[in-house]
Backbone as JSON Lines, residues from 0, in Angstrom:
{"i":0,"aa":"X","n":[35.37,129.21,8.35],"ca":[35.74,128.25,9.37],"c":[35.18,126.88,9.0]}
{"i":1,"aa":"X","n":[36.18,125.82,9.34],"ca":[35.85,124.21,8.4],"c":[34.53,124.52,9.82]}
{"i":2,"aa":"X","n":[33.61,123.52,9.58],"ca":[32.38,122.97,10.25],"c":[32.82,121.06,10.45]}
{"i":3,"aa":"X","n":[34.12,120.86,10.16],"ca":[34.11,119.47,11.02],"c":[35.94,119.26,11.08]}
{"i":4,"aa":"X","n":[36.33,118.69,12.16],"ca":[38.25,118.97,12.54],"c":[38.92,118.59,11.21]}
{"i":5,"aa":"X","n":[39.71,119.26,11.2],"ca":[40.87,119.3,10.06],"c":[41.23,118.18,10.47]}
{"i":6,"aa":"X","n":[41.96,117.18,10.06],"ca":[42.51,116.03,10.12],"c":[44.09,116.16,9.44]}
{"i":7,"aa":"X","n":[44.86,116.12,10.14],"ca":[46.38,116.24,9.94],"c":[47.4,115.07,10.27]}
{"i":8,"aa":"X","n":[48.24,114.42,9.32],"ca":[48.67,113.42,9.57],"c":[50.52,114.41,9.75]}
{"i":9,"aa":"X","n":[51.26,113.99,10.9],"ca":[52.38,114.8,11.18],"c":[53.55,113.62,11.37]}
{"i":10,"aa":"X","n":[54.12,113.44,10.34],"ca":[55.04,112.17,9.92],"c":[56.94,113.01,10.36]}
{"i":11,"aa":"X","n":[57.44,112.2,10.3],"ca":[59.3,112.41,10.65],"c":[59.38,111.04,9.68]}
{"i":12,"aa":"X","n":[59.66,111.32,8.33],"ca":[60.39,110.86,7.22],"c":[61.87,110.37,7.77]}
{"i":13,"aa":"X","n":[62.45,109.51,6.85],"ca":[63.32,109.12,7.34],"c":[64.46,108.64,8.42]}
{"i":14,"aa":"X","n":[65.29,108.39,8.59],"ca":[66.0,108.51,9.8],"c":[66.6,109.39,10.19]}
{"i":15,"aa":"X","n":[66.11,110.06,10.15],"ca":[66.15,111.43,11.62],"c":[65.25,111.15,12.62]}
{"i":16,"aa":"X","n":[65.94,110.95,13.98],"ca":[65.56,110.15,15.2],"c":[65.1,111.35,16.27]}
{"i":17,"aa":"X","n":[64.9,112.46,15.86],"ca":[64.24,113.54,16.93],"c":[62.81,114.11,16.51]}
{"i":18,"aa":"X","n":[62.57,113.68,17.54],"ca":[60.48,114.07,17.28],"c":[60.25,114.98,17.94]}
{"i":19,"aa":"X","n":[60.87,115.8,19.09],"ca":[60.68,116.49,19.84],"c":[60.07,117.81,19.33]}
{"i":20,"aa":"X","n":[60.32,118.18,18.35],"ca":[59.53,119.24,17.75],"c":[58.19,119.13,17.22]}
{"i":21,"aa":"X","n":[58.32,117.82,16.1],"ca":[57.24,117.05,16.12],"c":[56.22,116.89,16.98]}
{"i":22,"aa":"X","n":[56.51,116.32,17.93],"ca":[55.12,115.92,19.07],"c":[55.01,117.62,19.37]}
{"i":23,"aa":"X","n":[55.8,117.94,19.43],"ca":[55.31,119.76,20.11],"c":[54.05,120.34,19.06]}
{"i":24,"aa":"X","n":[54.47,120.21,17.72],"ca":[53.33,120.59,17.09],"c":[51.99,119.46,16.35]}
{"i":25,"aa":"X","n":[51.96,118.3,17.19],"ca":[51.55,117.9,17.21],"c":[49.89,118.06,18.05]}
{"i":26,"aa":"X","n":[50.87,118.04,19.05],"ca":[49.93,119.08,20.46],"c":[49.79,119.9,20.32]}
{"i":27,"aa":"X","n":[50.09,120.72,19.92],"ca":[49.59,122.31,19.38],"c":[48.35,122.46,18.61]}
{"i":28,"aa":"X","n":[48.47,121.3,17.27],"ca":[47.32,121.61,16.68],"c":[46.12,120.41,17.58]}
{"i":29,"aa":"X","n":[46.3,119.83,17.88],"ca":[45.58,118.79,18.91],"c":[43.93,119.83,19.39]}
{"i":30,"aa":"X","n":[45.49,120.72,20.32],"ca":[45.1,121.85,21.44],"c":[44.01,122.77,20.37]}
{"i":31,"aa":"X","n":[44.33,123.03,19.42],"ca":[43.63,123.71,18.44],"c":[42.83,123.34,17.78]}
{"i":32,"aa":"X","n":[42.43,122.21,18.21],"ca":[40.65,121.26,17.68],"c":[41.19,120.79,16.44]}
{"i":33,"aa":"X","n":[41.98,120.27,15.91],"ca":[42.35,119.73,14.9],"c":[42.77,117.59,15.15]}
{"i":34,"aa":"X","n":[42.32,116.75,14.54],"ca":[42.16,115.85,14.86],"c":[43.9,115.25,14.29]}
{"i":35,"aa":"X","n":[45.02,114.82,14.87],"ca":[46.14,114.59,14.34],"c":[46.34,113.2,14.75]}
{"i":36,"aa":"X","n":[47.33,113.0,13.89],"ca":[47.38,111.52,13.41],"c":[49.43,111.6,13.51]}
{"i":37,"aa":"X","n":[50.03,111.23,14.73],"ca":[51.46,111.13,14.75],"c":[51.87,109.38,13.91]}
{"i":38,"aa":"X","n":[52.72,109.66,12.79],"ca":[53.09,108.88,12.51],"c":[54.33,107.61,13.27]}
{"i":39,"aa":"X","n":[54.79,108.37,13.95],"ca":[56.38,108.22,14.66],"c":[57.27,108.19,13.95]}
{"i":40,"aa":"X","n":[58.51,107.65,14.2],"ca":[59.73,107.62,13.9],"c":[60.13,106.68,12.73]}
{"i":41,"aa":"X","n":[61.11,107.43,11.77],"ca":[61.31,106.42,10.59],"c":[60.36,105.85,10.1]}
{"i":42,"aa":"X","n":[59.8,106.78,9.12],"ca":[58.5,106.65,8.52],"c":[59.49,106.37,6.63]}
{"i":43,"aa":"X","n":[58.81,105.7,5.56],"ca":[59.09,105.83,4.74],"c":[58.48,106.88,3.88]}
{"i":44,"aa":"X","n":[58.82,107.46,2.87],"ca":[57.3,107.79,1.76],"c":[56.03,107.04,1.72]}
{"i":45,"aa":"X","n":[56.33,105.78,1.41],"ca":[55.36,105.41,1.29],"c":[54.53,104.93,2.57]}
{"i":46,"aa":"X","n":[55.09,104.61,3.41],"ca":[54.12,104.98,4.52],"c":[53.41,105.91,4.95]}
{"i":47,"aa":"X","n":[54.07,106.93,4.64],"ca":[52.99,108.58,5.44],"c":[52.49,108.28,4.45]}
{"i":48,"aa":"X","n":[52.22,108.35,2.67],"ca":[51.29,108.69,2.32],"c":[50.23,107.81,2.04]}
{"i":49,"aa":"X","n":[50.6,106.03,2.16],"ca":[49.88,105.48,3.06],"c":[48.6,105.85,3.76]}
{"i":50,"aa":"X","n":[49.25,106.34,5.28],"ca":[48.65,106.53,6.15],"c":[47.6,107.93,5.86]}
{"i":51,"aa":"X","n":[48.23,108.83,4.63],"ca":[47.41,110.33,4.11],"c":[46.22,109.73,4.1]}
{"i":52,"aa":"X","n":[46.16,108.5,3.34],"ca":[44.95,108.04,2.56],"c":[43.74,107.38,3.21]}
{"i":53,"aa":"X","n":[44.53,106.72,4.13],"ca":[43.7,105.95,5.28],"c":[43.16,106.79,6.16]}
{"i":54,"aa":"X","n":[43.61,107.42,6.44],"ca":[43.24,108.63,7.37],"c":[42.6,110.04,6.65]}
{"i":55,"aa":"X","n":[42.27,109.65,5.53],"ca":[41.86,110.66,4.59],"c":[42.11,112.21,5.4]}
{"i":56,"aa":"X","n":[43.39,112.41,5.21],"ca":[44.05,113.62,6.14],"c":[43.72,114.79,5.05]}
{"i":57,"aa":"X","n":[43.35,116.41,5.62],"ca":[43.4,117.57,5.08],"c":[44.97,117.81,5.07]}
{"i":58,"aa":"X","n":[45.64,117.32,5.69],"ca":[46.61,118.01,5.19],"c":[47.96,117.13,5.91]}
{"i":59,"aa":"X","n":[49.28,117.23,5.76],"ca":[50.43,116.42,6.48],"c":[51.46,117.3,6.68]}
{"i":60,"aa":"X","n":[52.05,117.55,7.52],"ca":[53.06,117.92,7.98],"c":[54.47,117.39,8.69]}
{"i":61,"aa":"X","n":[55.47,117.66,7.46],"ca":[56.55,116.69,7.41],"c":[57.67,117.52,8.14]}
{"i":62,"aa":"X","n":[58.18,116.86,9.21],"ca":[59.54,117.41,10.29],"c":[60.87,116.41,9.55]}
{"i":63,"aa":"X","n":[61.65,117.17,9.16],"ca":[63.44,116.59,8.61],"c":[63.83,117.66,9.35]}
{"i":64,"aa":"X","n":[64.87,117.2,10.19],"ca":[65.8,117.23,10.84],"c":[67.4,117.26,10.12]}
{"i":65,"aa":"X","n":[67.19,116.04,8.98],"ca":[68.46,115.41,8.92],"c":[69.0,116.06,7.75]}
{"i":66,"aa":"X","n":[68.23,116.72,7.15],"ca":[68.76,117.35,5.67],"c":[68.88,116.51,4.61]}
{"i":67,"aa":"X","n":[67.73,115.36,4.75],"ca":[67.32,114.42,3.26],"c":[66.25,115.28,3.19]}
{"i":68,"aa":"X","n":[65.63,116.61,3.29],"ca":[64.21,116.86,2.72],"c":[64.23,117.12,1.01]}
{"i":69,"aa":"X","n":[65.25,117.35,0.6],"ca":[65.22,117.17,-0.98],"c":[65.01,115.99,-1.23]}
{"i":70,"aa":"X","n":[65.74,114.96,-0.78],"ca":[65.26,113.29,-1.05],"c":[64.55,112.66,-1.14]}
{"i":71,"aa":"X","n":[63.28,113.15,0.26],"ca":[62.91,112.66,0.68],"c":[60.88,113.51,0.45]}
{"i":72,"aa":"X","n":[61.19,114.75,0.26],"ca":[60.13,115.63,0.11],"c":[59.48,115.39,-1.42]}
{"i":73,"aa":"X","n":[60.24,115.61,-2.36],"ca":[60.02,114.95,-3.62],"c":[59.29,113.49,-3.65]}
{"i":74,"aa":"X","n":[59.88,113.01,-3.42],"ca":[59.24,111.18,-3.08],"c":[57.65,111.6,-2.71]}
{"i":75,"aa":"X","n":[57.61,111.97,-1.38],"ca":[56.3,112.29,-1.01],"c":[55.47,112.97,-2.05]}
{"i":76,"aa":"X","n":[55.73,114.38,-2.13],"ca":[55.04,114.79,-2.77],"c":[54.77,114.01,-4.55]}
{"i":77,"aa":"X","n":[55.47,113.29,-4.85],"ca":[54.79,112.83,-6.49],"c":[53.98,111.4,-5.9]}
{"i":78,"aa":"X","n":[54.68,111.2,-4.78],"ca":[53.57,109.92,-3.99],"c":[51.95,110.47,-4.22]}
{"i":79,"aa":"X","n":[51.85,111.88,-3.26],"ca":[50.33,112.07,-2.95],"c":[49.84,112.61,-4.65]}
{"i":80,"aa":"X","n":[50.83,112.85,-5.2],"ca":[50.38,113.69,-6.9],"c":[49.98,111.67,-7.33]}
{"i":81,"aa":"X","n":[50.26,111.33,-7.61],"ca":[49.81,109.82,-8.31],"c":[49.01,108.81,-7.57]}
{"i":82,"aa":"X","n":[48.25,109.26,-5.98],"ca":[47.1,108.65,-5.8],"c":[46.52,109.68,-5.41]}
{"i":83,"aa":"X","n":[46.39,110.52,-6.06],"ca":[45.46,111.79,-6.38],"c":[45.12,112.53,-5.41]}
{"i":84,"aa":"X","n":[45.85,112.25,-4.67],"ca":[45.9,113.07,-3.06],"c":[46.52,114.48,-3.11]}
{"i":85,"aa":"X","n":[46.65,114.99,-4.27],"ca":[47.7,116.21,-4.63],"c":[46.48,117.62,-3.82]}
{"i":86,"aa":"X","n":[45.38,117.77,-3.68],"ca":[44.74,118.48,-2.75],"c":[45.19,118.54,-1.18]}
{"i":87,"aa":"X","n":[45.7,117.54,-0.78],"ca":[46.01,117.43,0.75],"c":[47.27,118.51,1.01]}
{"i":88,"aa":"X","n":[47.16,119.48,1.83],"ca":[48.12,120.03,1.78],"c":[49.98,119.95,2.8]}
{"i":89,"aa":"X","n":[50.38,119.87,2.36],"ca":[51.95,119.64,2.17],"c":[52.51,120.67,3.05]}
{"i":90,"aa":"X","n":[53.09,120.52,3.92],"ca":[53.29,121.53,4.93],"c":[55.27,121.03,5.42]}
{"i":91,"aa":"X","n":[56.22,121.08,5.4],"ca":[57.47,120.83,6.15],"c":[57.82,121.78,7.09]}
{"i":92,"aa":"X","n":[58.61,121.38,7.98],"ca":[59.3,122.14,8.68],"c":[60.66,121.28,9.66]}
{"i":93,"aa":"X","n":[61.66,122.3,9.86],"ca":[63.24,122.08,9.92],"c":[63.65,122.64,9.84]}
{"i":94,"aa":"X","n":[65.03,122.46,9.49],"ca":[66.29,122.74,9.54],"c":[66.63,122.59,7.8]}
{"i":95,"aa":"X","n":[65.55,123.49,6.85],"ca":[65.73,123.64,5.94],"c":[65.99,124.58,4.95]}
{"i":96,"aa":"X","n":[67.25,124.75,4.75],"ca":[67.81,126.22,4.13],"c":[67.33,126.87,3.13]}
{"i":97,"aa":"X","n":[67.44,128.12,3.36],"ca":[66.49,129.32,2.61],"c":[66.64,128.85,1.03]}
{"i":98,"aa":"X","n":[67.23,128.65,0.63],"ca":[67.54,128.18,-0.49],"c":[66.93,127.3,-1.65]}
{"i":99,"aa":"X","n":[66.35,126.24,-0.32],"ca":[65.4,124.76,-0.93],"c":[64.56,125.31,-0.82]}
{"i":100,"aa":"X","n":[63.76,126.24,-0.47],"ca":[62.01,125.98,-0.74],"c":[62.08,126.24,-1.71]}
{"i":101,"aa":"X","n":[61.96,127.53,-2.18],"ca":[61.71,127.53,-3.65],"c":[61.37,126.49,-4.5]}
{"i":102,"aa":"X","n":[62.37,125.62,-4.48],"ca":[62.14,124.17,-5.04],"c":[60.96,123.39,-4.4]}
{"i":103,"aa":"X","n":[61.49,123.45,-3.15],"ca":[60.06,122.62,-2.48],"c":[58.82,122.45,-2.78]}
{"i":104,"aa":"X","n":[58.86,124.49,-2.93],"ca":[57.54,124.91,-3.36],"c":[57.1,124.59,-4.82]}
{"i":105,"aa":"X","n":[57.86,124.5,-5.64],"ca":[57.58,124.06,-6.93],"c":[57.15,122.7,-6.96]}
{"i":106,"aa":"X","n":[57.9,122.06,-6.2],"ca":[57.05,120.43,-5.95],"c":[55.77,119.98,-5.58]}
{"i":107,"aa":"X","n":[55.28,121.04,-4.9],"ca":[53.94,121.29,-4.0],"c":[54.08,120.87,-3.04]}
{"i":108,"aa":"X","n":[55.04,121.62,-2.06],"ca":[54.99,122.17,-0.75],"c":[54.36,123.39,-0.57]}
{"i":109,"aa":"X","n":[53.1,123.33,0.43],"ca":[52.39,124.56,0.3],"c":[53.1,125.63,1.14]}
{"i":110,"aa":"X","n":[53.9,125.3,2.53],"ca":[54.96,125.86,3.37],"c":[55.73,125.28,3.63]}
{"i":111,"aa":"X","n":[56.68,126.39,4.04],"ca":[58.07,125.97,5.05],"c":[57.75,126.28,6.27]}
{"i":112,"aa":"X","n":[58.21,125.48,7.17],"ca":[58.28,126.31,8.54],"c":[59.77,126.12,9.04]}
{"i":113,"aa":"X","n":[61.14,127.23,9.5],"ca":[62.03,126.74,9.79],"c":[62.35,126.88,11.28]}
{"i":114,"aa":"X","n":[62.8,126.33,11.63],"ca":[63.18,126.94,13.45],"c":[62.62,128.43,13.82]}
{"i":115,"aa":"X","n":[61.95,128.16,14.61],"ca":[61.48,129.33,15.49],"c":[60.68,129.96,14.67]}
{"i":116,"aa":"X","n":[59.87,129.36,13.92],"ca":[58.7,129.5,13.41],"c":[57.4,129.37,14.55]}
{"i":117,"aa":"X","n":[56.54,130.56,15.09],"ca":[56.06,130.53,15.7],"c":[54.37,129.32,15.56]}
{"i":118,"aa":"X","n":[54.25,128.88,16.75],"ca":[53.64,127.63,16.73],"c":[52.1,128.05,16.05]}
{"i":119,"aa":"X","n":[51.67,129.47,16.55],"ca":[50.52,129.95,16.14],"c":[50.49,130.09,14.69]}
{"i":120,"aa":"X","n":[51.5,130.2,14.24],"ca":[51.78,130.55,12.52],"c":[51.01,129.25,11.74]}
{"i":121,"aa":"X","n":[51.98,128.17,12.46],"ca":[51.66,127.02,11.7],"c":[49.95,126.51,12.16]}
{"i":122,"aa":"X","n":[49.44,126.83,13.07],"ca":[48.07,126.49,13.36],"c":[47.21,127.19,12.46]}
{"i":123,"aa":"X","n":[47.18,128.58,12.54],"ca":[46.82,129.7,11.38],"c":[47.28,129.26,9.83]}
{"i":124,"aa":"X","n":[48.1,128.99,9.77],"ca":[48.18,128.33,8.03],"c":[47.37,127.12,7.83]}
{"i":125,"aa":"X","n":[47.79,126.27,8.65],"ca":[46.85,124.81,8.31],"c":[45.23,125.19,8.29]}
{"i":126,"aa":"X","n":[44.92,126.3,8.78],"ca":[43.29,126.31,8.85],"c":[43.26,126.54,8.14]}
{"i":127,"aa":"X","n":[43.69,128.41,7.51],"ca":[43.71,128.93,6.27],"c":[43.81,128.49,5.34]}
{"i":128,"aa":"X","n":[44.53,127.48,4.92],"ca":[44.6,126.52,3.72],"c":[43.73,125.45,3.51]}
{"i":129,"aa":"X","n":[43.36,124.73,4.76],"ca":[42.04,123.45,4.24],"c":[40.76,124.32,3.86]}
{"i":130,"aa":"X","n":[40.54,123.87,2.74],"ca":[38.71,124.21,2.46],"c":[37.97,123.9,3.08]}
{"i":131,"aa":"X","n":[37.21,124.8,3.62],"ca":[35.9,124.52,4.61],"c":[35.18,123.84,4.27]}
């Protein structure tokens, strides 16, 4: 068990204009002693990872909606790989078909989460994965 709050930065990349899931697990991990950092709406790459850095976040969790997460997940992830942030862990979730992770995961996405992915899942992974 970490001995000080996970710090999670929870960004909505691009223009996809629904946060509603977003803020849900936002509050979730909140609720779960985890210190979160909502980016809002129409975020670029380089803003969330930006904000990874400033906020020296354990970990980020990216909501696409819109079906740019190939576009847009890549970007990020060689973002946090080239200011050496490639430890922070990489978390998405959406409306993203069985198909793309694989890839995702090769990019260093550490999970998927897709619809109706239970909220406890994703609280239980983000712990499990930051180093204490």
């Amino acid at each position: 068990m970490n001995s000080r709050k996970i710090r999670v930065v929870v960004a909505k990349p691009g223009l996809d204009g629904h946060d509603r899931g977003a803020k849900i697990i936002a509050r979730a991990l909140r609720d779960a002693g985890m210190e979160v950092i909502y980016t809002g709406l129409h975020q670029t790459p380089e803003q969330i990872v930006e904000t990874v850095l400033q906020e020296d976040a354990d970990a980020v969790g990216l909501s696409i909606l819109s079906g740019a997460h190939m576009t847009l997940v890549p970007r990020i992830a060689a973002l946090l790989k080239s200011e050496g942030a490639e430890d922070v862990v990489l978390v998405v979730g959406g409306t993203i078909p069985n198909d793309d992770i694989p890839e995702l995961k090769q990019l260093g996405v550490s999970e998927v989460f897709t619809p109706g992915a239970p909220v406890q899942g994703i609280i239980d992974y983000i712990k499990q994965s930051v180093p204490g």
